[in-house]
N, C-alpha and C positions, 0 to 999 in steps of 0.2 A: 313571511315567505322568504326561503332561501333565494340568494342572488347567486350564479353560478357566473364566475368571471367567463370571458369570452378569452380562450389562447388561441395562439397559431403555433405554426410548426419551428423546430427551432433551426434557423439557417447561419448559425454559425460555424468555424473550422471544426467544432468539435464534435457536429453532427455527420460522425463517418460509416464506414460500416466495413467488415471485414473484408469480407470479398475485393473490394476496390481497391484495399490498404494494402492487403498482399499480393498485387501485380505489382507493385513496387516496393523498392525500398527507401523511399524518400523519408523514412521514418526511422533509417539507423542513421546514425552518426558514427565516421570512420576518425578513430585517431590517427593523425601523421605521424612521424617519428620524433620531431620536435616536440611536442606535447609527450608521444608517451613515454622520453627519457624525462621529461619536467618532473613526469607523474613518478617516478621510477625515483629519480633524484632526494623529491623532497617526502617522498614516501618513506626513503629509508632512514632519512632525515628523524622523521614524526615516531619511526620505531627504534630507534639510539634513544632518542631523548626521553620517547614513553611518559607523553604528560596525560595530567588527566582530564578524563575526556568529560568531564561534565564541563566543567571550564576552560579549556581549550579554544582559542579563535581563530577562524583563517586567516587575521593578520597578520598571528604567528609564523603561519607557512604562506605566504604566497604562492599564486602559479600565475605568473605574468603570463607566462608563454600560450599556456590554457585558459587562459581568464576570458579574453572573448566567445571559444567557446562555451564553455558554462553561461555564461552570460543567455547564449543562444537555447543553451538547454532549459535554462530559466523563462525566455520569451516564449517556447516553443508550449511549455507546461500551461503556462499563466493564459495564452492566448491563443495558441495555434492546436494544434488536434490535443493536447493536454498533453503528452507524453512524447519521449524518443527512448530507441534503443542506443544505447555508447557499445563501441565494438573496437579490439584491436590490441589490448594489451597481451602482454607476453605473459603468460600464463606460468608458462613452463620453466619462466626463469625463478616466478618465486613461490616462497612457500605461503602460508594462510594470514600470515602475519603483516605479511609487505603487501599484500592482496586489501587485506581487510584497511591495514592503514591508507592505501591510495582513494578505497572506497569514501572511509569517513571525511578526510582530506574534503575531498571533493562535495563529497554533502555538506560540510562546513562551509562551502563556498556558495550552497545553494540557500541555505536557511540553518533553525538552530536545532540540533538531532534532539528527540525527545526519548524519555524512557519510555520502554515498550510492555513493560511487566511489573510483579510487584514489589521485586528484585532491583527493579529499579535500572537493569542492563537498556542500553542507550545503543549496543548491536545488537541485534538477535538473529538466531539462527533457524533456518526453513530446513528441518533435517528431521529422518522419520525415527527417532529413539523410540516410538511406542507400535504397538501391534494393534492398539485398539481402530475403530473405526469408529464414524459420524454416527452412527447411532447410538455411540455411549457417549453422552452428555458432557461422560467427564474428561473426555478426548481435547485435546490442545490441536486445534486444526494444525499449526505449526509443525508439529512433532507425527502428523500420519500420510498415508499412503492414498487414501480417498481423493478425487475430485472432490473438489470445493463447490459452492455455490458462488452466486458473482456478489461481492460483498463491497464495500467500503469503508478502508481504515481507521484510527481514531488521529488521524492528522491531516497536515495541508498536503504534504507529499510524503509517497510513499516508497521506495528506491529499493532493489533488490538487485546484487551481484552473484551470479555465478562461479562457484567454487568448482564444480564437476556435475554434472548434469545425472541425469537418471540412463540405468539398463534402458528402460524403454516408458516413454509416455513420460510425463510432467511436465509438459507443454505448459507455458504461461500465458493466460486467456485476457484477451483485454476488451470489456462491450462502450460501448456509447453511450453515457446516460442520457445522452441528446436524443439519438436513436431509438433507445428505450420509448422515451418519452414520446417522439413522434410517432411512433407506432401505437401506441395507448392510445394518444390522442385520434386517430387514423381509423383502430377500429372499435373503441368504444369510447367518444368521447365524452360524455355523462362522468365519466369513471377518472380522467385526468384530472380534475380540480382538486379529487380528494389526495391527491399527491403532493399538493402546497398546504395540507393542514397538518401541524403535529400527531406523531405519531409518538407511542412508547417503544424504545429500545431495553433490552437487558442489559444492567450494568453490571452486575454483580459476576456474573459469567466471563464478561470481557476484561473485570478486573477483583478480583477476592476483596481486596481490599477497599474497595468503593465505598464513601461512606452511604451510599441509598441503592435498593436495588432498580432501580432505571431511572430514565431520564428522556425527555423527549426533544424532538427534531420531526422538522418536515420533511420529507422525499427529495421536495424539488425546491430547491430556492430560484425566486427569478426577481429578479428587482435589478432596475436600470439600465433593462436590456439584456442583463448576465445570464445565464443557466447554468443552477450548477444540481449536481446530482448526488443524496447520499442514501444508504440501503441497504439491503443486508435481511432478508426474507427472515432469515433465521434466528437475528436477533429482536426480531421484532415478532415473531412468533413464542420462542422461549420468555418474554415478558408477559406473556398469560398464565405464566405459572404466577405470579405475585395476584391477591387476593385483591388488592388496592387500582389495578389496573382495569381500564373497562374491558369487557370483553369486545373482539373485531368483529364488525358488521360485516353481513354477507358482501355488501360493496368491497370491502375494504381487502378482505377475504379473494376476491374476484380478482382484483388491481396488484395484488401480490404474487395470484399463481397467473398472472398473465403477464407482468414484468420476468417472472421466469422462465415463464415457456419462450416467451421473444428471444431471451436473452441465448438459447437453447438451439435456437432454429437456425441452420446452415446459412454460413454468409454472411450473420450479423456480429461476432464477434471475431477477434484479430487471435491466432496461435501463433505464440515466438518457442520455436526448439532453440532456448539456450544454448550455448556453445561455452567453453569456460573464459571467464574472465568480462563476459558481456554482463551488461550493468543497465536497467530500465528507471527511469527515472519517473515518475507518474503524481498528477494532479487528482487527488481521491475526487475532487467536486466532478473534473468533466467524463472521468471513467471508472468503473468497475471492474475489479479484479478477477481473476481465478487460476485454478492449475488441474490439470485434467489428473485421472487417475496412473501412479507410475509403478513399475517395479523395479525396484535399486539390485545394483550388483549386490552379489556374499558379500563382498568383504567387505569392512566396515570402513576402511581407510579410500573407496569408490561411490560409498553411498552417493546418491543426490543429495548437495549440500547447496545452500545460498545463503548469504546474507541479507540481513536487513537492516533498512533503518527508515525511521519516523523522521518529518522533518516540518518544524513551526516556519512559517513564509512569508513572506511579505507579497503579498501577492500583486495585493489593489485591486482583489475582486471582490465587488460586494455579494455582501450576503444577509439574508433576512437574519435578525435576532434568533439566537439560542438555535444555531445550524450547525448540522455535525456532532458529534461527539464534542461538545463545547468546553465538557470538564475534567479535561484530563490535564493533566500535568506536566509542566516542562523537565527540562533534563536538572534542575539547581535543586527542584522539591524533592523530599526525599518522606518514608513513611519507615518509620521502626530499624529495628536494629538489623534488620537484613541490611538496609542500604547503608551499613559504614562502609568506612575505607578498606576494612580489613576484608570482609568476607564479601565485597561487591565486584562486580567486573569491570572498573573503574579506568583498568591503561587498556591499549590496543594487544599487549602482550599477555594479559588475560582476559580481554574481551573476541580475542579469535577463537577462541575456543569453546565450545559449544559446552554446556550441560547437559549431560547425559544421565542425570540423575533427576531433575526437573523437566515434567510434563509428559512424562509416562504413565 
């Protein structure tokens, strides 16, 4: 006879819910002007010198002057609602380059940037070079115009700057997998437990290069108190294509399209309208991502552009064995000859710059 653990709801900071989060703003952080000439300073610093970014330390650059707050955006991630908006830099004064360097700068202060693709780029770009849409397979979410689903990325933190926002819509969505979870638990609780058992993910999809096509993780890691949350319907769907994979029980089946309808339903997730130069820094365990559907200006030099970056952490939040996307690679591994020196995106002076020829 099956034992079925007995949970409760989760009452920690990272159990919020949208509606309540956007009467306020206690969740952006405003740069002063002291920090943001710091940022400005050793920004332009980091694009003179143009070292390389796989190796690269924030001891190299310090920001004394910003150090406590990062610090704070580190505490906020790790233990408070998981995430903050950064808000206030001068957008206008610089071009993509001095943008991008203050960005990585700053993630170097938080943890250590991982590569994001097979290319082995350690920035990568939120920008729609393709026409395709979510129902062709072969679509690079990155690269299109769709609403996402609410997913979670292949690291500890996952950080995204605004370069120029969209014509209209691409609102960046953020849900609570606390909230998720206590909602599951709320109206079918039989059905929460099978969220602490492994599941199979598609790996091959989220990386060509993978050496196996998936890999598994539980939903919900909870051990010593912690909650953390990983997921991604769609990856864990697409791994029924492998022959090798069990197929999903109708339970299982339930617990997926009902983590999405929640995730769906007015009130429970957070919309940020980027503004340019705003930067979210996000803990993949306590949240869930997305971006609503957008349409970019004509011109290409207006599109909706963002950066990103992946970020390994120190966190000191436990977590059960083989959680997350556990086997992905930091920024020093490298795979075949795409990632030399020569042809990879290696300095901030060619890693601003988007590929427009990859993921069309």
């Amino acid at each position: 006879m099956t034992t079925v653990p007995i949970l409760s709801p989760v009452t920690a900071p990272c159990a919020w819910r949208g509606d309540q989060l956007s009467a306020s703003r206690e969740w952006i952080y405003y740069l002063n002007g002291a920090q943001i000439n710091e940022l400005e300073q050793v920004g332009r610093r980091f694009v003179a010198d143009d070292p390389d970014l796989r190796t690269v330390t924030a001891a190299e650059y310090p920001l004394p002057v910003t150090a406590d707050a990062i610090t704070g955006f580190g505490r906020e991630m790790d233990s408070g609602r998981g995430f903050v908006l950064v808000r206030g830099l001068r957008m206008d004064d610089y071009d993509d380059t001095l943008a991008g360097a203050i960005f990585y700068l700053m993630g170097l202060h938080l943890g250590v940037p991982m590569r994001q693709n097979e290319l082995g780029d350690l920035v990568d770009h939120v920008i729609a070079t393709s026409d395709k849409t979510l129902q062709d397979r072969s679509a690079l979410p990155s690269r299109v115009r769709d609403r996402l689903p609410f997913h979670s990325d292949s690291s500890d933190v996952v950080a995204l700057m605004c370069l120029r926002p969209a014509k209209e819509g691409g609102a960046s969505s953020l849900v609570s997998g606390a909230t998720l979870f206590n909602e599951v638990l709320r109206r079918r609780p039989a059905l929460a437990p099978l969220l602490l058992e492994p599941w199979y993910f598609d790996w091959r999809r989220q990386d060509p290069d993978a050496p196996a096509d998936w890999y598994t993780s539980p939903i919900v890691s909870w051990t010593e108190g912690v909650f953390s949350m990983y997921a991604g319907s769609g990856m864990i769907k697409a791994a029924q294509d492998y022959p090798d994979v069990p197929p999903l029980t109708p339970e299982q089946l339930e617990v997926l399209t009902l983590l999405d309808d929640i995730s769906q339903e007015p009130g429970v997730a957070l919309d940020m309208d980027f503004q340019p130069g705003d930067i979210q820094w996000l803990l993949n365990y306590a949240a869930l991502h997305s971006r609503t559907e957008f349409v970019d200006h004509p011109e290409p030099g207006r599109q909706r552009h963002l950066l990103r970056l992946w970020l390994k952490r120190e966190t000191g939040r436990p977590l059960v064995p083989n959680f997350g996307r556990h086997v992905v690679m930091d920024r020093t591994e490298t795979r075949g000859d795409a990632e030399s020196s020569s042809s990879g995106h290696f300095t901030i002076t060619k890693a601003a710059i988007p590929r427009r020829d990859w993921g069309v």
